[in-house]
N, C-alpha and C positions, 0 to 999 in steps of 0.2 A: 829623598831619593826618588826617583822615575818621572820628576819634573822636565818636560819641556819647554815649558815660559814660565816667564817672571815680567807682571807688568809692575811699573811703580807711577804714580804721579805727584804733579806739585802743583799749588797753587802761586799764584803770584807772586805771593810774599816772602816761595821761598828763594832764598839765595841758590843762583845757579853753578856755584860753587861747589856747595852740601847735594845738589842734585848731580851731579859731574861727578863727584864723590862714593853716591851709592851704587851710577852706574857701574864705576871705574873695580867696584866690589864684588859686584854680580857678577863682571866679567871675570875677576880672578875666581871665581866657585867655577868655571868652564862655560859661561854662555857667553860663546866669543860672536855671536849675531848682535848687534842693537839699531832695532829700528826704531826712529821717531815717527809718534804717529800725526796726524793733522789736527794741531789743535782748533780750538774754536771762539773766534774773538771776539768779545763780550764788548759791549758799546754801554755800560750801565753807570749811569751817575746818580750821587745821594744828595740830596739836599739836606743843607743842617736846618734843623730847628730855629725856630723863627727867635728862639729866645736867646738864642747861640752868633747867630748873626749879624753882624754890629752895624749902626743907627746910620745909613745910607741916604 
């Protein structure tokens, strides 16, 4: 009680279903506001290990 926000986040992996979901929650508790904020896009690639990567 005496909250005025509620933030939540998700990483990539999550299903934007399940996140749709919680917002769709928070809004029936009375926070009929939802603002998306500006996410920020990650450019990151993993290289597998050399012992993982097949004989090219």
């Amino acid at each position: 009680s005496g909250k005025h926000q509620v933030g939540i986040t998700a990483g990539a992996s999550a299903p934007e279903v399940l996140v749709n979901d919680v917002v769709q929650t928070i809004v029936s508790w009375g926070y009929p506001t939802v603002t998306e904020g500006a996410g920020v896009e990650e450019n990151i690639m993993f290289v597998l290990p050399k012992e993982l990567r097949g004989s090219s």
